[in-house]
KOLLOLUM-930016 format. One record per residue (C-alpha): x, y, z. Coordinates in steps of 0.2 Angstrom, whole numbers, plus 5000, padded with zeros to 4 digits. Layout:
X	Y	Z .
...
//
This chain:
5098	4956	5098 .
5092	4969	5084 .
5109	4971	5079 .
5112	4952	5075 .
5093	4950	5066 .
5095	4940	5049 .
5092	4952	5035 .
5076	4945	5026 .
5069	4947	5007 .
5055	4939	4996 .
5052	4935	4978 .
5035	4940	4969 .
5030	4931	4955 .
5014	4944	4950 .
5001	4948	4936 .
4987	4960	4938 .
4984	4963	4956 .
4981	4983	4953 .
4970	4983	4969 .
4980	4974	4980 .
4997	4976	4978 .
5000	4992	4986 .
4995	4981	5003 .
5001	4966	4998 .
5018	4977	4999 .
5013	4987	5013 .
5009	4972	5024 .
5027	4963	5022 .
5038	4977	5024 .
5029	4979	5042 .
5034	4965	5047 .
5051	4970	5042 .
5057	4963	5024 .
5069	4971	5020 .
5071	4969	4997 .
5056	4963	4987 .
5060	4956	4970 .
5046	4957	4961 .
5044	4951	4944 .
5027	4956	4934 .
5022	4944	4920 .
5014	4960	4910 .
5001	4965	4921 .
4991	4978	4910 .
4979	4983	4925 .
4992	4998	4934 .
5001	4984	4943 .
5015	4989	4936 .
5013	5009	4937 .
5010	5005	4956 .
5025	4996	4958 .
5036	5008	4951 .
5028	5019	4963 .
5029	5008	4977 .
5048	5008	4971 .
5052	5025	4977 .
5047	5022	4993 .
5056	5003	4998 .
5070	4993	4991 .
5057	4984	4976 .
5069	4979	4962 .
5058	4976	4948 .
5058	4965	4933 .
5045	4960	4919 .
5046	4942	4913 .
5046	4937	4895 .
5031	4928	4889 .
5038	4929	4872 .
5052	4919	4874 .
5044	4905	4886 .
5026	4907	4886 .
5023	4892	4897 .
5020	4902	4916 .
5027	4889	4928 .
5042	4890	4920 .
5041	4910	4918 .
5038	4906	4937 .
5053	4895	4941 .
5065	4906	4931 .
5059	4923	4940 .
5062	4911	4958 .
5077	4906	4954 .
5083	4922	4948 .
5078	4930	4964 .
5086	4918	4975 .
5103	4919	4964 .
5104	4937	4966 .
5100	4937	4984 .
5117	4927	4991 .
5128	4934	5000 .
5117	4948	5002 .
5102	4942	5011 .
5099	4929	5026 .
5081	4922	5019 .
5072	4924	5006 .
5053	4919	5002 .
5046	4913	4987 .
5024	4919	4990 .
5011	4925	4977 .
5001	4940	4977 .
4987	4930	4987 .
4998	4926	5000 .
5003	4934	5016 .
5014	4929	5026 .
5006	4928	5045 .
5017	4925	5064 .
5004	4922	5077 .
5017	4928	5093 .
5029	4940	5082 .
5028	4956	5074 .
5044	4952	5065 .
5049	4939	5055 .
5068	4944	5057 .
5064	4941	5076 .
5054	4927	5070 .
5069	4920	5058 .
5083	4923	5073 .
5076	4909	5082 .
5081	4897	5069 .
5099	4896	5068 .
5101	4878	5064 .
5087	4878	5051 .
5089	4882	5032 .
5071	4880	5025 .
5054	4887	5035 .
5038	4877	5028 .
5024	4886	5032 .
5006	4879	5028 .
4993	4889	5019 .
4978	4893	5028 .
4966	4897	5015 .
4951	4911	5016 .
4935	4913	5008 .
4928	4926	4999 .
4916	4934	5017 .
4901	4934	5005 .
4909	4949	4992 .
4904	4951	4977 .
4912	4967	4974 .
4932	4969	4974 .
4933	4979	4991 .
4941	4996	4993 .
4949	4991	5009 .
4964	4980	5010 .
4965	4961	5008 .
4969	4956	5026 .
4954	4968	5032 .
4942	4964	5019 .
4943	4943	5022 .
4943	4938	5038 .
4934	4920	5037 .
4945	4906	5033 .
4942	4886	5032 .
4946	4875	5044 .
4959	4861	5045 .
4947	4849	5035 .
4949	4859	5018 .
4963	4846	5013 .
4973	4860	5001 .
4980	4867	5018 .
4992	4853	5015 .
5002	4864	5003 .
5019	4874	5013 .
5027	4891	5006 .
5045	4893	5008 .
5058	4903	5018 .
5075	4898	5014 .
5093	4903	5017 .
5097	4908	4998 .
5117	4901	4999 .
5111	4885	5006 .
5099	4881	4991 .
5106	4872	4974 .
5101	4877	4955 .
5088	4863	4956 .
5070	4869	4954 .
5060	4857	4963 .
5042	4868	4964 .
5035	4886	4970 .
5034	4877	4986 .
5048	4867	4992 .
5065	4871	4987 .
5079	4859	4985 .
5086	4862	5005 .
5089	4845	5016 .
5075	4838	5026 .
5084	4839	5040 .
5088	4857	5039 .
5071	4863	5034 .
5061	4867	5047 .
5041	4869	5052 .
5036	4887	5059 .
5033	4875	5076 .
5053	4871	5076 .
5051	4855	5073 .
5057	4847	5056 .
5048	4842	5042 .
5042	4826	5037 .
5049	4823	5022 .
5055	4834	5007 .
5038	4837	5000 .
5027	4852	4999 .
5014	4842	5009 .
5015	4844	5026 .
5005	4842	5039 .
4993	4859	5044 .
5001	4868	5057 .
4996	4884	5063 .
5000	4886	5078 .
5015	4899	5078 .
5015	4906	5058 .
5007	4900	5042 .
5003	4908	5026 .
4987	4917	5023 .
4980	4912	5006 .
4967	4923	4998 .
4963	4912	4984 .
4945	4916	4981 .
4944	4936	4988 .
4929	4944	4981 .
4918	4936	4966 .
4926	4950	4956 .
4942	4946	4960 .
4938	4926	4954 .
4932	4931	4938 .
4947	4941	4934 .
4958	4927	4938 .
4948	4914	4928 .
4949	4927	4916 .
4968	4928	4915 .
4971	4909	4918 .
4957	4898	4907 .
4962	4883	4899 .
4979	4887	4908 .
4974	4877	4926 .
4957	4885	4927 .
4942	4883	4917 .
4925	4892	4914 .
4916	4885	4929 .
4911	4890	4947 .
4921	4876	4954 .
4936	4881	4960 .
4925	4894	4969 .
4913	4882	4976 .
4929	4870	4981 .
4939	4887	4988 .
4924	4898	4995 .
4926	4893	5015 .
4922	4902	5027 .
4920	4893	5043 .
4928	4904	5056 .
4934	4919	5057 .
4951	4925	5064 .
4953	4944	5070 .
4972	4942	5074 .
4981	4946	5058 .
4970	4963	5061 .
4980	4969	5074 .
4994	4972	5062 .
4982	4985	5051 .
4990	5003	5059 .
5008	4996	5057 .
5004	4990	5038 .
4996	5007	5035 .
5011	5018	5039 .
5020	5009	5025 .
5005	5009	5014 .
5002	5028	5014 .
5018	5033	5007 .
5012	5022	4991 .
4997	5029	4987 .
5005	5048	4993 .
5018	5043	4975 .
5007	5035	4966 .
4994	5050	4964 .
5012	5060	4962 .
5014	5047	4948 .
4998	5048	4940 .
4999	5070	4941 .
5018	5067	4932 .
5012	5053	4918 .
4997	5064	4914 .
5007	5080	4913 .
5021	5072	4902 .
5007	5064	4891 .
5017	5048	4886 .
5004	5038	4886 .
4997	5048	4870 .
4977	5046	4878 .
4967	5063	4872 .
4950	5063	4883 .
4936	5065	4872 .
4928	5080	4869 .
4931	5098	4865 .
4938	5108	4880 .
4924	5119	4889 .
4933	5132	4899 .
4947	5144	4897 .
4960	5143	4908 .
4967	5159	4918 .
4980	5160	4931 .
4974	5167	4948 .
4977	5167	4965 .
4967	5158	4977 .
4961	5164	4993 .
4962	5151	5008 .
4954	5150	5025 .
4962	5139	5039 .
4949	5133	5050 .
4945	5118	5064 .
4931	5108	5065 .
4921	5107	5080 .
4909	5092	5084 .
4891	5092	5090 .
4902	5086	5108 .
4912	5103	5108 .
4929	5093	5102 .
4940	5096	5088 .
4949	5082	5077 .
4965	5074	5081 .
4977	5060	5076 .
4982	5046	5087 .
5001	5050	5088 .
5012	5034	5080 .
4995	5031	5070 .
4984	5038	5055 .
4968	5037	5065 .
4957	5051	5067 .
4947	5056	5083 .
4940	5070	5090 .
4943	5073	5109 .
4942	5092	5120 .
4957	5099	5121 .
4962	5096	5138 .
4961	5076	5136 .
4972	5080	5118 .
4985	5089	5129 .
4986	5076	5141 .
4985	5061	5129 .
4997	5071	5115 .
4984	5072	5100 .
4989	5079	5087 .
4978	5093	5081 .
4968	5092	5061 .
4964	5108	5054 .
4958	5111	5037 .
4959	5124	5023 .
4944	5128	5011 .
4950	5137	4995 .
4938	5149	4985 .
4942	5141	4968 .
4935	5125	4977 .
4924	5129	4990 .
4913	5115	4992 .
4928	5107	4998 .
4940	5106	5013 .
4958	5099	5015 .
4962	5092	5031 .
4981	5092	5037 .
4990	5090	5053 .
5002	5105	5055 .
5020	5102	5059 .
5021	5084	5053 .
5031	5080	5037 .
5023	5062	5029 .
5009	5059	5043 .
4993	5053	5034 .
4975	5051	5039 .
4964	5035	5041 .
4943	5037	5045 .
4937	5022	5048 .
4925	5017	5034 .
4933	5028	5022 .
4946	5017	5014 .
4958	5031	5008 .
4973	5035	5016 .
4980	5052	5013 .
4994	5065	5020 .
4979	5076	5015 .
4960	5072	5016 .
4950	5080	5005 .
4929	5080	5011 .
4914	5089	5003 .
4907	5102	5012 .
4887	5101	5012 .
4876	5114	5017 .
4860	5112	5022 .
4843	5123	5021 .
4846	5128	5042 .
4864	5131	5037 .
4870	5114	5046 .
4889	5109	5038 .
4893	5092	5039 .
4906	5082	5029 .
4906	5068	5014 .
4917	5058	5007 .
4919	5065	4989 .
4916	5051	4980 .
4905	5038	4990 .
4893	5053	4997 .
4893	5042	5015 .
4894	5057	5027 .
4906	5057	5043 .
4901	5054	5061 .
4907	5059	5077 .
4902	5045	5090 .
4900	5050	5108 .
4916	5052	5117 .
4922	5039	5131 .
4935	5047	5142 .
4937	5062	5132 .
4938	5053	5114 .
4927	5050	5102 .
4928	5039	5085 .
4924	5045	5070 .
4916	5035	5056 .
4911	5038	5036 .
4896	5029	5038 .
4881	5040	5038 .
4867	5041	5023 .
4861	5057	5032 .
4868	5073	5041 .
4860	5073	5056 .
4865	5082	5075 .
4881	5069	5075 .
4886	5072	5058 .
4886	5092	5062 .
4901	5103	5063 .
4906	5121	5065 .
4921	5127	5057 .
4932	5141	5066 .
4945	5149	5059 .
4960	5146	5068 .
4980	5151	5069 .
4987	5134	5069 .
4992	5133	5050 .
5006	5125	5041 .
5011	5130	5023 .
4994	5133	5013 .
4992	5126	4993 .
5006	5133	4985 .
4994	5135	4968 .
4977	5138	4963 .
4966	5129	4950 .
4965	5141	4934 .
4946	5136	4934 .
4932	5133	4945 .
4930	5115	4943 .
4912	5112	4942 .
4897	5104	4932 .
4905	5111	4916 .
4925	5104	4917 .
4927	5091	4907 .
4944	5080	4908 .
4951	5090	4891 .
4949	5106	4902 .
4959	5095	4916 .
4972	5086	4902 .
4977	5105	4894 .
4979	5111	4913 .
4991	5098	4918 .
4999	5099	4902 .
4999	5117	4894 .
4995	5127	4909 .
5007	5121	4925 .
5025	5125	4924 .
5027	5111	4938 .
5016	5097	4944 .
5004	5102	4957 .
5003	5096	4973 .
4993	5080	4976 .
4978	5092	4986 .
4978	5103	4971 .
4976	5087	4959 .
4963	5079	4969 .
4953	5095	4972 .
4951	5098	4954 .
4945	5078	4953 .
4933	5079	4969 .
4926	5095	4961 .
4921	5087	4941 .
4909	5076	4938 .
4911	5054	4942 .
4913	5053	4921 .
4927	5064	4923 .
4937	5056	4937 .
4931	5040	4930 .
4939	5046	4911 .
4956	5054	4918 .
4960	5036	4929 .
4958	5027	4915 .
4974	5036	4907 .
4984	5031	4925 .
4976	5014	4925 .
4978	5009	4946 .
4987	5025	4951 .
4971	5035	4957 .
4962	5017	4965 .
4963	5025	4985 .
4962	5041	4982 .
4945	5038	4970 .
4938	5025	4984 .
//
């Protein structure tokens, strides 16, 4: 059956969704869309930088709209949704037509190609909305949209009505009905069920039973005010009603969860470019931005000298990736023989020693997860803190939570980035070890400490490094300034350092 799956794309109709686009790309090309045409109406939040990164790593073919020209955005919308189904015939089976806050989501697939091979005789899938609330966040979340709002209204929230749209691009005419229903025959367009639609209207009834179409239309109360922000006296207006109207959270659904470790394999590779992005834009200085400020060092080339070591737990276990997934566990080492961990080692350089890298030797793009750490990294960079007994444990370098090492259950234990304080749990011995894989290829030319400021970073990039540095090398010298100084030298890569600063 594989070879004879329909080839699947979706259009994008986008403006500034710096936080989640990375996912919101991540999440569909898991569940195996194959071309995303993505058409950004001038974000000036990094959406844009991201999707050129994202770019590099699937078949994104951007565009920007033209506000100019036609500064009315429905019809921005319905010229960037025709265009995309245009250039998609004869080259793709489907196409969907989603926002930014909607997901596509198939309750007994992980596929929609295997999902879309069941309906040979259909040229339009209606899928209803199912809209979610904000879970009580005020703050915009690190952690991705599907993970961060779970609760959703029930079938009484009458909006739910509303159908997004799958269909066949070469079996639709040039007339724009609306970004929900498209000009296919009622008696070709089809309900996620397999039953037909009502009628040729973009209310239908709820269905949910087999697919629908996650709508995060509130997300976080920061999230709300942006929007409000970008679309007053548009088709919102300066009030808390739209939140009040959209805020439901009635039940909670846990099933689109079990999708998260396939999502995050494609995720990775995006944030992995978009730091590359950010070290290549700041090194080019095309953006013309000069950190305030004189610069406090001097720089000097020098070679740094680095220790391989593994981490062992208050348990006596070491870490280790689930194979086929970024999570990271501890286990013994016979129980990581038997199951096939894969084993974490770090490196600790003496121009940042406060600091330790953590890799997995021998594997080309695998990246770590730790659950309550929201970055996803080929590297993780932690803190290393001493205390007065000489106890080491670990901390996120930008959120001070430290990790944890949960007792083991059958020979493996979960790890969490949760803890306040280092206590017997949090604990770890570092041993050198032979397992290594290539070490940093350079140095910093400073020690980055208390007195770096992003001038001394800025002049390094751009004066100092024949090439860019590696994304470890980058991101040590930001874990090792000050929060000022991350915080100033993001601002010149708006959105490219978001995961790696979580």
């Amino acid at each position: 059956m594989t070879e004879n799956l329909p080839s699947v794309a979706v259009v994008l109709f986008v403006k500034d969704e710096f936080s989640d686009i990375a996912g919101w790309i991540a999440w569909h090309a898991a569940l195996g869309v194959e071309a995303f045409f993505v058409f950004d109406d001038h974000s000036s939040d990094g959406t844009w930088e991201i999707l050129q990164a994202a770019s590099k790593c699937y078949d994104i073919r951007l565009f920007r709209t033209d506000p100019l020209s036609e500064p009315d955005f429905y019809l921005r919308q319905r010229d960037s949704f025709m265009k995309a189904a245009a250039l998609s015939r004869n080259e793709f089976d489907w196409i969907g037509f989603l926002d930014g806050d909607e997901y596509v989501y198939l309750r007994h697939f992980d596929s929609l190609p295997e999902f879309l091979w069941r309906f040979e005789d259909a040229d339009g899938i209606a899928f209803s909305w199912r809209i979610h609330g904000s879970a009580n966040r005020v703050v915009r979340p690190r952690i991705t949209t599907i993970e961060a709002f779970p609760m959703h209204s029930t079938e009484a929230l009458g909006d739910n009505v509303l159908v997004k749209s799958f269909v066949r691009p070469e079996k639709t005419s040039e007339t724009y009905i609306n970004p929900h229903w498209f000009d296919v025959p009622t008696e070709r367009y089809a309900r996620p069920s397999g039953r037909l639609v009502e009628s040729a209207n973009a209310v239908q009834e709820i269905e949910w039973s087999h697919g629908f179409v996650l709508h995060f239309i509130c997300r976080s109360m920061e999230h709300y005010i942006q929007r409000i922000k970008r679309r007053l006296n548009a088709d919102l207006s300066d009030s808390v009603g739209y939140w009040d109207h959209f805020d439901r959270n009635d039940e909670t659904d846990a099933g689109p969860l079990r999708l998260v470790p396939r999502m995050e394999q494609f995720l990775a590779p995006i944030y992995e470019e978009a730091v590359g992005s950010a070290i290549r834009r700041l090194q080019s200085g095309q953006y013309g931005f000069e950190p305030a400020g004189r610069r406090e060092t001097t720089l000097s080339p020098r070679t740094a000298s680095v220790s391989w070591v593994a981490l062992r737990s208050y348990f006596d276990t070491c870490l280790y990736c689930l194979p086929g997934s970024a999570t990271i566990v501890h286990a013994d080492g016979e129980t990581a023989q038997r199951e096939g961990l894969l084993p974490v080692i770090g490196y600790i350089s003496d121009d940042t020693p406060d600091l330790i890298v953590l890799s997995i030797p021998g594997c080309n793009r695998s990246f770590m997860k730790f659950e309550g750490d929201a970055r996803l990294m080929e590297r993780a960079i932690f803190r290393l803190v001493t205390d007065e007994n000489g106890a080491v444990a670990l901390r996120n370098p930008v959120e001070s939570f430290y990790m944890a090492f949960q007792p083991p259950e059958n020979g493996i234990g979960k790890i969490e980035v949760n803890r306040h304080q280092a206590r017997e749990w949090e604990q770890i011995a570092l041993e050198p070890t032979e397992l290594m894989d290539a070490g940093p290829q350079r140095s910093l030319p400073f020690a980055p400490g208390h007195g770096v400021s992003a001038r001394d970073i800025l002049h390094w990039l751009r004066e100092e490094a024949p090439c860019p540095p590696s994304n470890d090398v980058f991101l040590r010298a930001l874990y090792a300034a000050q929060p000022s100084v991350r915080a100033e030298i993001s601002r010149m890569v708006p959105g490219l350092l978001w995961n790696a600063l979580a």
